[in-house]
N, C-alpha and C positions, 0 to 999 in steps of 0.2 A: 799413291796411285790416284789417278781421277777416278773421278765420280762412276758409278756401273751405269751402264745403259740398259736398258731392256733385251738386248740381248746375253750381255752377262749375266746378268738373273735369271733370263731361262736356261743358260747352263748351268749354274747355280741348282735350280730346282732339279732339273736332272739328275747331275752328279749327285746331289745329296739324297736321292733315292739310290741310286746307282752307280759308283765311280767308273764302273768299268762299263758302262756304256758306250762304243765306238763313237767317234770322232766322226763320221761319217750318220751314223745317223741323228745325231745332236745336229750336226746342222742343216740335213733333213727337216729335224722337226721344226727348227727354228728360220730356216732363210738362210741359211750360211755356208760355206765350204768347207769342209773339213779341214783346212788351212785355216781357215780364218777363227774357226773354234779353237784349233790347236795354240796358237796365237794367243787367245783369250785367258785359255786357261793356264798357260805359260806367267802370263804377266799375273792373273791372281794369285799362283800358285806363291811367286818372287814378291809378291808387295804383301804377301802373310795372309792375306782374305782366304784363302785355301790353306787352314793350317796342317792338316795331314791328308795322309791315301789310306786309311784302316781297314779292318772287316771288323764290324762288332758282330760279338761273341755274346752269341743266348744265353747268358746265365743259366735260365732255368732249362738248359739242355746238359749243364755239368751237375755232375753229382758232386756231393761233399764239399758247397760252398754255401756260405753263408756271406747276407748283405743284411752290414750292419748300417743305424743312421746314427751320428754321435754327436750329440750339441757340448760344445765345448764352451766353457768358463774361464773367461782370463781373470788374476788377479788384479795386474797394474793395464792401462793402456797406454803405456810407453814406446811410442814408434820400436825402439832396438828388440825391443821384447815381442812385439806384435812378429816384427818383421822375423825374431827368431823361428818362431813358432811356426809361421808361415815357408818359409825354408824349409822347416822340418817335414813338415805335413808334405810339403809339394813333392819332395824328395823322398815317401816313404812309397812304394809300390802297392801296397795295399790299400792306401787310398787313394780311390779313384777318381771322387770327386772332392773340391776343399773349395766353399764359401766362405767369404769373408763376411758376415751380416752386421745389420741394425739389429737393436733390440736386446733382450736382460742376456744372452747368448753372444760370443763372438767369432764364433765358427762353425759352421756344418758341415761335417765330413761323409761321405760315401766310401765305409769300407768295406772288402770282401777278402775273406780268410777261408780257409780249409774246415775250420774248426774253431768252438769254442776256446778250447784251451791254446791255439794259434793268435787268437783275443787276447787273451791273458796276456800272451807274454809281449805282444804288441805294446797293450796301455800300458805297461812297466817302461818299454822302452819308450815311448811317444809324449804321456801324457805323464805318469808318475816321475820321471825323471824330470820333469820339465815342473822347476818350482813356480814358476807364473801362471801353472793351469789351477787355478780353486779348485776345481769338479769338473766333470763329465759326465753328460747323462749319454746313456747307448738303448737304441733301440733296433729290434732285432725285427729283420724284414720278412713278415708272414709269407707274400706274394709279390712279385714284381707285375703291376697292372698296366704299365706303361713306363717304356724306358724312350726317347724318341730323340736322338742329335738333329733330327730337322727344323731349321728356322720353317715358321710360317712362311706362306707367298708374303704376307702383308706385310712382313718386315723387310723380305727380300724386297719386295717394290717399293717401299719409303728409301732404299739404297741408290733408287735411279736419279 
């Protein structure tokens, strides 16, 4: 895709408050026709910059979940082995976030389970099966104080 102009980024900013904000007044706010936003966010949506349409879901409005953080330990750092691992993780429903980091760690995971003992039987399948994992440390999330998928403006506008 080219480069975003300033009007892609203020849709951008919209939408990622909002998706379902009409077409009509996105270009309203912006200078545009509703034709001409619809248009925009067609071609973001097709060149992947718009990877999904979701509703995030308030955690802390479900009961009986739990959000774990897991800093994982590989033994070897062998591409076929990273890459296994990575497959795995990306592939397991319950984690919902999966880093790949720098540092004495090689992965960060964001899980959320039902339950302790739904844990359990996770890192048996995930982690203890998986002979390239050394260890795992898991920590278990007191509060959620900010959870936020919006890019800054300021990264949106280095985009233009």
């Amino acid at each position: 895709m080219k480069r975003l102009d300033q009007f892609d980024t203020a849709i951008l900013k919209i939408l990622q408050k909002d998706n379902l904000t009409p077409q009509r007044d996105i270009g309203e706010k912006i200078g545009l026709s509703a034709a001409a936003v619809q248009r925009r966010i067609k071609r973001m949506r097709e060149s992947g910059i718009i990877k999904a349409d979701v509703s995030v879901i308030d955690i802390n409005k479900i009961n009986h979940c739990i959000t774990l953080i897991v800093e994982i330990f590989m033994e070897s750092e062998k591409i076929e082995l990273l890459d296994y691992a990575k497959s795995v993780f990306t592939s397991t429903p319950e984690v919902q976030q999966c880093y790949f980091v720098t540092g004495t760690s090689n992965f960060i995971l964001i899980i959320v389970v039902p339950s302790m003992k739904d844990y359990e039987v996770l890192t048996r399948k995930i982690f203890y099966s998986n002979k390239n994992i050394n260890h795992f440390r898991t920590m278990v999330n007191m509060d959620i104080l900010k959870s936020n998928l919006e890019l800054p403006d300021e990264i949106l506008e280095q985009l233009e």
